[in-house]
N, C-alpha and C positions, 0 to 999 in steps of 0.2 A: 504494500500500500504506500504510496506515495504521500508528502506531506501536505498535498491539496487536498487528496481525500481523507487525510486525519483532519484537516483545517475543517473541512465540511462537516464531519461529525460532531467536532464540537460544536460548532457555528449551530447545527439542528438541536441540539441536546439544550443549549441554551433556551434555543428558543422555545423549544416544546416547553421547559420549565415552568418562562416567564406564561406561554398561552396556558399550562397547567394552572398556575396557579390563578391566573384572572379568569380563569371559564370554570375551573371548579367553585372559587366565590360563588360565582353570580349565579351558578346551577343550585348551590347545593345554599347557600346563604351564609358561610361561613369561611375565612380562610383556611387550607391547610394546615396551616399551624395551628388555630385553636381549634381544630377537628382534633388535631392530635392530641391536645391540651385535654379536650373533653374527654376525648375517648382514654387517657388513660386515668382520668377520674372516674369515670365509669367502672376499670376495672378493679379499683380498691373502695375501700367506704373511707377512707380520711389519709391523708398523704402531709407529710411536711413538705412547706413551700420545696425549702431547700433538694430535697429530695425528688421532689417533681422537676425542677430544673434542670437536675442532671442527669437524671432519665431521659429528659427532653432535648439535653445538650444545649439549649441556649441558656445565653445569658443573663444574669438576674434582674436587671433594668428589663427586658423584653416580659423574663414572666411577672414581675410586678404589671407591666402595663397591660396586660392579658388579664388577669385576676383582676384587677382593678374592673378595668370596664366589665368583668365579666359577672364583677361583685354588685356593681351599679344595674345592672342587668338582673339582677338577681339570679341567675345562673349556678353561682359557687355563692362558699361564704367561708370566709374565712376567720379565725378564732385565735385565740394564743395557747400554749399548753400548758395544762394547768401546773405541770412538773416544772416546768422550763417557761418562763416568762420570755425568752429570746427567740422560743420554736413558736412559727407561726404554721398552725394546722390549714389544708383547705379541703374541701368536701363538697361536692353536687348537692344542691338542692334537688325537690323534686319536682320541681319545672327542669331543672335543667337535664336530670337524668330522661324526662321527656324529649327533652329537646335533641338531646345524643341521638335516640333512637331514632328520629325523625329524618337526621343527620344523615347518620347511617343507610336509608333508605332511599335520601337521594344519591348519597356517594354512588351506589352499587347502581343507581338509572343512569348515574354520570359513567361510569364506568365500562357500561354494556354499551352505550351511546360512543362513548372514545374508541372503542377496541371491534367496533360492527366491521364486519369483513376478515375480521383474524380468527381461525381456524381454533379451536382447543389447542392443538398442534402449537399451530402461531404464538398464542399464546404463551404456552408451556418454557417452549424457546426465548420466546423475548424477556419473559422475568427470571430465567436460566442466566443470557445474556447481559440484563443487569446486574443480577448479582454477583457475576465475575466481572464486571466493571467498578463495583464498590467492592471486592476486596481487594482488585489490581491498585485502585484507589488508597485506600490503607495500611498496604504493602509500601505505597509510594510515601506516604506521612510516615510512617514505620520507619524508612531510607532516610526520611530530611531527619526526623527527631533522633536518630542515630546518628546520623552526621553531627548535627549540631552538640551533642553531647560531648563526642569526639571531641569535636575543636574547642571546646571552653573547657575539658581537661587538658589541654595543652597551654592553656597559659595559667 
């Protein structure tokens, strides 16, 4: 493969991304991100902020402003612990665990809508495909965070 047709795949990967995330919004009423936010509030009954964060790998300014509006929303609510005055707990209301489900059910119309004309087959391959592109991925941050280790024990 030549490097116009690596150029081209990323160029597409990109783009699909950015069309991912503004056509799932507007389908499903939610960004990606706080689908993901939701849904893994869904799968516990009370989670530390801190701990959802890093489940989620973003940053803690992002999940404040997520819980925040999401708390305004009445969606989540969030509390302090009664052990620990510094752990702030968060938990689904039950609007909002409605709201997950609801979610969820446009996700999967978005989903059948994205992927119309791909085979089971098709399918099977292309998330086969991705996922040896997020661990070629991780393998490659594996390579710089090793480097980088490397060279700050040398001086």
């Amino acid at each position: 493969m030549n490097s116009s047709e690596e150029s081209t795949i990323i160029d597409r990967l990109q783009s699909l991304y950015i069309q991912l995330n503004a056509k799932f919004g507007s389908c499903t009423g939610i960004s990606p991100s706080r689908f993901r936010l939701l849904q893994t509030l869904h799968d516990v009954d009370e989670i530390n902020q801190t701990s959802l964060q890093k489940e989620l790998k973003i940053d803690g300014a992002a999940i404040t402003r997520h819980l925040k509006q999401m708390e305004a929303d009445r969606i989540i609510v969030r509390r302090k612990c009664p052990k620990d005055n510094r752990v702030t707990l968060v938990k689904l209301t039950d609007d909002g665990r409605q709201k997950i489900i609801t979610y969820r059910e446009e996700k999967i119309r978005f989903l059948t809508q994205m992927l119309d004309g791909f085979s089971p087959e098709e399918q099977t391959l292309l998330s086969s495909m991705i996922e040896r592109m997020q661990g070629n991925i991780k393998n490659i941050i594996g390579e710089m965070e090793d480097a980088t280790n490397n060279n700050s024990k040398q001086f």
